[in-house]
Structures are given as structure tokens and as C-alpha cells.
C-alpha positions in Angstrom: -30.0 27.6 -5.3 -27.6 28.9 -3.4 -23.6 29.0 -3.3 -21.3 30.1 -0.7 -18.4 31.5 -1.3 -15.4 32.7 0.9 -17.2 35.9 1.8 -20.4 36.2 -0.8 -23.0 34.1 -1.8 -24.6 33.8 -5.4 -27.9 32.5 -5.7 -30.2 31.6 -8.6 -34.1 32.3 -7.6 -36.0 29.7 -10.0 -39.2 31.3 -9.5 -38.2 34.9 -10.9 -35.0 33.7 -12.6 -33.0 36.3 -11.2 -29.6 35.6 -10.1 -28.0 37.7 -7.3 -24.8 38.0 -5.7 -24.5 38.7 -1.3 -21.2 40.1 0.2 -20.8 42.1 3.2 -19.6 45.6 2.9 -16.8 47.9 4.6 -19.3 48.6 7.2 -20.1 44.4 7.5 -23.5 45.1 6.3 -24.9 42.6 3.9 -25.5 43.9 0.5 -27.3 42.4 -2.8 -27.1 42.7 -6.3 -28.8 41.5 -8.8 -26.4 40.1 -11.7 -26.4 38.4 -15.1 -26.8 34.7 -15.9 -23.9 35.1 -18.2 -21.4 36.5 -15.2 -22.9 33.7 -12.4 -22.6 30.8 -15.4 -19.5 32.2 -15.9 -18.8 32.1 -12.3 -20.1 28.5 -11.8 -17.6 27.6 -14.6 -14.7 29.2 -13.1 -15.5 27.6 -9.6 -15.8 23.9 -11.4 -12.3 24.8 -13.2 -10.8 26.0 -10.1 -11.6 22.9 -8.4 -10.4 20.3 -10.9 -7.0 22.2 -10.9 -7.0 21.8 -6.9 -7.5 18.3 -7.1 -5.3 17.7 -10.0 -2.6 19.8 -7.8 -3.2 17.8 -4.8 -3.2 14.4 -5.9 0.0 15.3 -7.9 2.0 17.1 -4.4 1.3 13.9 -2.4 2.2 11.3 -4.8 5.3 13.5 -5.5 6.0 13.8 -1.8 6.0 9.5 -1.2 8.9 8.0 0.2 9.2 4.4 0.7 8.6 4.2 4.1 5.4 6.6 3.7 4.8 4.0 0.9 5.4 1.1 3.1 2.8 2.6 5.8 -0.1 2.7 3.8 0.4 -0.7 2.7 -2.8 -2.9 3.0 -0.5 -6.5 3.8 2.3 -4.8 5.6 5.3 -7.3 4.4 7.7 -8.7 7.3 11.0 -8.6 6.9 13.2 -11.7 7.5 14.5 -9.9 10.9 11.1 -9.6 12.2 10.4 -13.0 11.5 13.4 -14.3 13.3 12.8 -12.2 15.9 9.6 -13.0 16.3 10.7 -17.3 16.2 13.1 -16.6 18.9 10.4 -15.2 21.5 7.9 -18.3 20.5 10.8 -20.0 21.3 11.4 -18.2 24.7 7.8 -18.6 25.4 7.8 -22.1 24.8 10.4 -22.7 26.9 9.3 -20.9 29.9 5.9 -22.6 29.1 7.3 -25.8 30.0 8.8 -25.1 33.0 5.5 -24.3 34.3 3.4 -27.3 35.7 1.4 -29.3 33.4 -2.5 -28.2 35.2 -0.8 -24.5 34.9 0.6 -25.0 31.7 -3.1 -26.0 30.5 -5.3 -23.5 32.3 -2.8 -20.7 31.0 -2.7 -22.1 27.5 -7.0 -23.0 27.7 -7.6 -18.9 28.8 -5.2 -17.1 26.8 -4.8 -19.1 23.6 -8.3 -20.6 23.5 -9.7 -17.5 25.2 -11.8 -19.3 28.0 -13.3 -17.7 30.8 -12.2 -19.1 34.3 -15.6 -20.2 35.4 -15.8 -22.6 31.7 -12.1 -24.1 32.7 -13.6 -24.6 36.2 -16.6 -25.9 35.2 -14.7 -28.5 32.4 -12.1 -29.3 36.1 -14.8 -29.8 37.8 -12.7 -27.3 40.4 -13.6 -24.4 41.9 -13.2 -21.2 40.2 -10.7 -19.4 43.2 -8.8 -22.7 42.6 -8.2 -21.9 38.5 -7.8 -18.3 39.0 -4.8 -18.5 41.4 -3.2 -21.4 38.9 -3.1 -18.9 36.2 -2.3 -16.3 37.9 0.7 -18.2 39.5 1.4 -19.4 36.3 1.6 -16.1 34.7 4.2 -14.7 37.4 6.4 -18.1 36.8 6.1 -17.0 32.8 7.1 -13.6 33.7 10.2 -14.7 35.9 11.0 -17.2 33.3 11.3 -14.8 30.3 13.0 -11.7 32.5 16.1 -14.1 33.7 15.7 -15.6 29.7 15.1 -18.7 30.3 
């Protein structure tokens, strides 16, 4: 087995049981040792040690470091706050209202492609209209919406 580390390498060869250290000298040539089982155990301890502590040390700094709005963030249901939900009652309203300003086959055709996600050859085909004839509804439609919800209805 072998183990990387920073800038050496230990390794234990099973078939000899020899252990051995890498590391590259002043020069940057490799060299190798041979070393002790009791200094690379002592090694492998120090590395298993040195790794809980980092963990330990991590998970600590970022739980220290939460604020509410980091907090808030990772939330798995994000919770809506009362504004949001007003705010988001008032454009349904808007919408609503520009929607029936709009004529009733637009009103439809709009409502049957975005809301019931429809393609404009299965509203023509349910018409019995052409599908230039549907695609220019919508898209009339959708340019009434848009006027509609710039001047606020």
C-alpha cells in the first residue's frame, strides 16, 4: 500500500514486509528509505489523528460562522413571509384582471398552453382550427397581457 503525502510517499510492500518512505531531495531527485513499522504505524496514527482534528475544526468554524440568513438559505422548505405572500396575491390579482380583459377564445388558448402546458397543434387539433390560426391568438393575447399589466390594469 501506498500513501501520498504532501511531498513523500510511504508505502508498506506485503510481499517483503518492508516499509519505505519516498521524498524528493534538494536536487528534486527521488530518494528511498527503508523505515520501521513502528515509525510508519506511528505515522498512520498521526495522519488518522490529524484528520479527525480537521474535521472536528471544520464542522465547528462553519456552524460558528451561521447567521440566520445563511441559516435561512440552506433551508430545505424555504418559509414565505407574509409580505411575499401578499405580494405574490396582488400580481394573481393583476393577472387575473388583465386575463379578463382578453377575449374569451384568447383567454382559453392562453390559459390551455401555459397553465395546462398544451402544444399549439393539440389546442388546434381539440378547435378543430388551424394551427397559424391558435398561434397568432396567443400570441396576440400575450402582447394584450403585457400591455394590460405595464399600464396596471
Amino acid at each position: 500500500m501506498k500513501y501520498e503525502v504532501d511531498e513523500y510517499i510511504i508505502e508498506h510492500v506485503k510481499e517483503s514486509n518492508k516499509y519505505y518512505i519516498y521524498f524528493k531531495d534538494s536536487v528534486n531527485e527521488i530518494c528511498k528509505l527503508e523505515i520501521d513499522k513502528s515509525i510508519f504505524d506511528a505515522y498512520m496514527e498521526s495522519k488518522k489523528d490529524y484528520i479527525k482534528i480537521k474535521n472536528q475544526k471544520s464542522r465547528y468554524e462553519e456552524h460558528s460562522n451561521q447567521t440566520e440568513i445563511n441559516l435561512y438559505q440552506k433551508a430545505l422548505y424555504k418559509i414565505k413571509t407574509v409580505e411575499d405572500e401578499v405580494l405574490n396575491k396582488i400580481e394573481i390579482e393583476k393577472l387575473e384582471k388583465a386575463k379578463a380583459m382578453l377575449t374569451k377564445k384568447q383567454r382559453r388558448r392562453i390559459e390551455l398552453h401555459i397553465e395546462d402546458k398544451m402544444t399549439i397543434e393539440e389546442i388546434a387539433k381539440i378547435e378543430g382550427v388551424g394551427r397559424t390560426k391558435i398561434d397568432k391568438s396567443i400570441s396576440q393575447g400575450l402582447k394584450k397581457l403585457k400591455f394590460f399589466l405595464k399600464q396596471g390594469v
